[in-house]
Structures are given as C-alpha cells and as structure tokens.
C-alpha positions in Angstrom: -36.1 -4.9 -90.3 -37.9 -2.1 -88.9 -39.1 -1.1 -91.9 -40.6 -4.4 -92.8 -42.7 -4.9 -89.4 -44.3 -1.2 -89.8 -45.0 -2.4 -93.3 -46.7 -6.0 -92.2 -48.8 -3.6 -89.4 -49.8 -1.7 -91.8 -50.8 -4.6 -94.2 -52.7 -6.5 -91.4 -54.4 -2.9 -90.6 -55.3 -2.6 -94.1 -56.5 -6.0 -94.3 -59.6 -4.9 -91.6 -60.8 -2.5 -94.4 -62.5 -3.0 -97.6 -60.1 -0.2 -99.4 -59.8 3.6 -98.8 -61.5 5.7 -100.5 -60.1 9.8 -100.9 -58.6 9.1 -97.5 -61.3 7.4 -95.5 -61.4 3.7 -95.0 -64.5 1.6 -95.3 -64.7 -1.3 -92.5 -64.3 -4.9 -94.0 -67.6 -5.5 -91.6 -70.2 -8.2 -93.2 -73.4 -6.3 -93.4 -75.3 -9.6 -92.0 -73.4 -9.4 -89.0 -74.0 -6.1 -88.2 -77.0 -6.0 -85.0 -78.6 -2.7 -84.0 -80.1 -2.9 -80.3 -83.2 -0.9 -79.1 -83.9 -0.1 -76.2 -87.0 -1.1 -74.7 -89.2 1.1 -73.2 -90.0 -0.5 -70.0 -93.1 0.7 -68.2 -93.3 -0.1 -65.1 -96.1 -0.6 -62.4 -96.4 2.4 -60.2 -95.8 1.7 -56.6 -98.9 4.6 -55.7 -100.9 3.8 -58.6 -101.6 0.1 -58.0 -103.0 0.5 -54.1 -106.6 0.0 -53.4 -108.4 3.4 -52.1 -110.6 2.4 -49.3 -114.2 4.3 -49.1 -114.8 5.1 -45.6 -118.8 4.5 -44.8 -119.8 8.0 -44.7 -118.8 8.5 -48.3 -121.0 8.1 -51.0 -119.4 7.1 -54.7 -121.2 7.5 -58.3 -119.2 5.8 -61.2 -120.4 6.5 -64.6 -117.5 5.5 -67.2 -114.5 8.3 -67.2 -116.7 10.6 -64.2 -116.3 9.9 -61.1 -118.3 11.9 -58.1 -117.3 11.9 -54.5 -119.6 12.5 -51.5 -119.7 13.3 -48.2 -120.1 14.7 -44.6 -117.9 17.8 -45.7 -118.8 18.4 -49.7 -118.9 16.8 -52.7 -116.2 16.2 -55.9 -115.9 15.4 -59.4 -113.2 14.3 -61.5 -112.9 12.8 -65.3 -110.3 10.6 -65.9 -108.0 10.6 -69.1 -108.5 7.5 -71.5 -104.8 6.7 -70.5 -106.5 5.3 -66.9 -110.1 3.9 -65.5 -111.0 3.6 -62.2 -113.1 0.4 -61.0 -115.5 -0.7 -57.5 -113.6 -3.6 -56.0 -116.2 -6.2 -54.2 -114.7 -4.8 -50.9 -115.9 -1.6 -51.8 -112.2 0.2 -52.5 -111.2 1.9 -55.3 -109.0 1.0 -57.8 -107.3 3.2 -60.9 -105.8 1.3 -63.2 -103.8 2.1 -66.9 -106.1 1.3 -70.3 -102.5 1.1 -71.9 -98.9 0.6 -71.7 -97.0 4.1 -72.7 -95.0 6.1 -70.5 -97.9 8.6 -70.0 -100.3 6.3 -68.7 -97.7 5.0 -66.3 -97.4 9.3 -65.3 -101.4 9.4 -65.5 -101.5 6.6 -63.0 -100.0 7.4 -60.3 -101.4 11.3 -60.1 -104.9 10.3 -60.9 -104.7 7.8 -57.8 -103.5 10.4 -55.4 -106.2 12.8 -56.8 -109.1 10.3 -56.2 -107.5 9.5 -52.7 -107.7 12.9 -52.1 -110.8 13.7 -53.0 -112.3 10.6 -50.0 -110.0 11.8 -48.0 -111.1 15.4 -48.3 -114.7 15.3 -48.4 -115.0 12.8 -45.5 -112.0 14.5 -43.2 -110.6 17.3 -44.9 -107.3 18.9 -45.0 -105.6 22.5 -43.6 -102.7 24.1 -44.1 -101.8 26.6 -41.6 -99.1 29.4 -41.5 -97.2 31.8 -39.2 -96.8 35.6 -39.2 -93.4 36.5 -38.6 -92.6 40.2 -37.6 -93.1 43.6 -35.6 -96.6 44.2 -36.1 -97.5 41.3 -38.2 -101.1 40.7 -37.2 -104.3 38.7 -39.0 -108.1 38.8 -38.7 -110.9 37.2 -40.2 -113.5 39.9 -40.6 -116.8 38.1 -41.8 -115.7 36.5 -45.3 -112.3 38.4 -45.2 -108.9 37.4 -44.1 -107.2 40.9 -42.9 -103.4 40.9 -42.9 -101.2 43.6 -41.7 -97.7 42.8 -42.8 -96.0 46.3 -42.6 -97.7 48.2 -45.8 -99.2 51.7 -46.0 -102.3 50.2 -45.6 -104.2 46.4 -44.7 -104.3 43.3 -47.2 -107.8 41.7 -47.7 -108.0 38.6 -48.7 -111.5 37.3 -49.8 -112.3 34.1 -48.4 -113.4 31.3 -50.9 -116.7 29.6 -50.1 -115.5 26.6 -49.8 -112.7 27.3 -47.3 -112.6 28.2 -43.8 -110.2 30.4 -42.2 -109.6 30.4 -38.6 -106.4 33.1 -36.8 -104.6 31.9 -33.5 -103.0 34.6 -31.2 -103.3 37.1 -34.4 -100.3 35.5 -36.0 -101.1 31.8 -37.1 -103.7 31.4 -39.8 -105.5 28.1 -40.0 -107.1 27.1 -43.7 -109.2 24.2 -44.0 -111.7 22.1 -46.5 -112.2 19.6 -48.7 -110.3 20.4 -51.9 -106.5 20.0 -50.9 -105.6 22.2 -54.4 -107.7 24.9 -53.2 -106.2 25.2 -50.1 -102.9 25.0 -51.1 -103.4 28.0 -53.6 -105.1 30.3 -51.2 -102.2 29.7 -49.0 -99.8 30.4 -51.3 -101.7 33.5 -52.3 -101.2 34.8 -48.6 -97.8 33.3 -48.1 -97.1 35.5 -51.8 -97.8 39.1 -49.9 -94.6 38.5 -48.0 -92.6 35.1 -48.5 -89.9 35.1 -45.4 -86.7 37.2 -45.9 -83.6 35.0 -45.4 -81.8 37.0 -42.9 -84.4 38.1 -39.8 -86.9 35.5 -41.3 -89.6 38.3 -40.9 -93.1 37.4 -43.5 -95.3 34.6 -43.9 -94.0 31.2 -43.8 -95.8 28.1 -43.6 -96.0 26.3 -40.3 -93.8 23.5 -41.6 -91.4 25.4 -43.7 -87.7 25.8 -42.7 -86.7 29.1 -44.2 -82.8 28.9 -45.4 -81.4 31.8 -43.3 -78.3 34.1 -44.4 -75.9 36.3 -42.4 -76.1 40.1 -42.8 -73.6 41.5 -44.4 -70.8 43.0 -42.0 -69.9 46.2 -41.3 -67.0 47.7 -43.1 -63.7 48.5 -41.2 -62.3 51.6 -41.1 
C-alpha cells in the first residue's frame, strides 16, 4: 500500500516535468505563459530641485543658455550647467533649475545644481563663514596682514596664506572667523586649518569647528600592580 502511494507521488511529480534528462528535469512550463517583469526605473521629482530661488534686489543675474553669472554687493559668480539640467527667469523674477531629461543622473544633477545656484545668491548678496575653535595649552591664532598665524604646539608657527577672496578675522586668539562669498572656498580653507591638528578624542585638544561635537574616549587606565 505504501509502496503504491510513493509510486502515484512520484507519478503526479513526474507529471509537472516534461522528462528528465541525465538527471535533471525540464519543467512542463508553456513557454507562452512564462512573463518576465522589469523593473521600472522610477525617477522621481526632487524635493530641493523643484523650489523657486528667489533673487533678492541687490543681485544682478546674466542668463545666456548653460552660463549663468551671479552679481552682487559682495562679488560675483559663474557656473555652467550640465545638459542633464537648465535653469529659467520666472516672471516673478526667481530662479528655477529644471531636468532636460528623465535618467537617474539628471534627477542627481538637479537637486545639487539647485543648491549651488542658491548658493551662489545667497553668497554674493550675504555671504557665508565658518568659524572654529583652538583647543589647547598654548594654542593661539593671528592674522598678520594676508596671513593666518597658528601656533598649535610645533617647533615652530603655521602660516596660512589667506585667499583673496576670503576674510579672516581671530577672537580672544583662539576662535578663527572665515567669511565670503563662495561657500566651497570657505569650507576648504577651513578644513585646511582644521587638517594641521584635527581634535584628539581623549583631551579634545586641536582645531575643531565651532559646531562640531568631537566623539571623546577614556584614557587608558593605569595598570595594577
């Protein structure tokens, strides 16, 4: 009895197949019902890329296809946009950067070439700073004409030229203040002074930037005797 129900399994597994074949068995599948499913690539809108950028009145604008140029009270700015975007003059004035296509780059390209425009009015007609904090015995900074001076505990000074498009400004020899119109630029020369001596994790002593929270560890004990 049990011989004959392992043998009608095996028949009505058989059955599924279309034969079998040096050990492998070929499913009894019609080829017409067979569906592959692709996946879509769905591009969505981005949430930065589609708001308006809104020209303040001191800020002058020059649109000439893929260039755009950005003046104002605090310097001027150029930027070329890749074919993947374009940038148009609303009625009201604003800017608006928009996609020439539908890819997944374009949808990348959108949303950084709208904060880089926004930067750019935001930069020449307010500007930006970054500032940071000297942390440690004898730490000091000075600005010495087109120089930023740092003692951080070396044999001897660092100096820093200034770029001429930045301003440097030190509080109570410890805080250093840089400022302009090009946010990349001052976030590079900021680095590049934070990069002398980032903050050790267990006194916190170096340069750190004003807003940074710096991950502290505990020293390592002393060993019992």
């Amino acid at each position: 009895m049990a011989s004959s129900i392992l043998s009608l399994q095996t028949s009505n597994l058989r059955s599924a197949f279309l034969g079998e074949k040096n050990g492998f068995c070929v499913p009894n599948v019609p080829i017409s019902r067979v569906s592959v499913v692709r996946k879509a690539v769905e591009c969505k809108e981005s949430r930065i890329g589609k708001q308006p950028i809104p020209i303040p009145a001191n800020v002058t604008i020059t649109l000439e296809g893929q260039d755009l140029k950005v003046k104002g009270p605090l310097g001027e700015m150029a930027l070329t946009y890749p074919w993947e975007v374009k940038v148009d003059r609303e009625e009201s004035g604003a800017l608006r950067v928009r996609k020439s296509v539908e890819t997944r780059r374009a949808n990348q390209m959108h949303g950084l070439f709208r904060t880089l425009t926004d930067n750019m009015v935001v930069g020449v007609s307010k500007g930006f700073e970054k500032r940071l904090q000297l942390i440690g015995v004898g730490y000091r900074a000075t600005v010495e004409g087109k120089d930023l001076v740092l003692n951080l505990g070396f044999s001897h000074p660092v100096r820093m030229a200034i770029p001429d498009d930045l301003k440097v400004k030190v509080e109570e020899n410890t805080r250093v203040i840089v400022s302009g119109y090009d946010k990349s630029n001052i976030g590079q020369f900021a680095a590049s002074v934070r990069k002398w001596r980032p903050p050790e994790p267990y006194k916190g002593k170096g340069v750190k930037y004003a807003d940074e929270v710096v991950r502290r560890k505990e020293g390592k004990a002393g060993k019992k005797k």
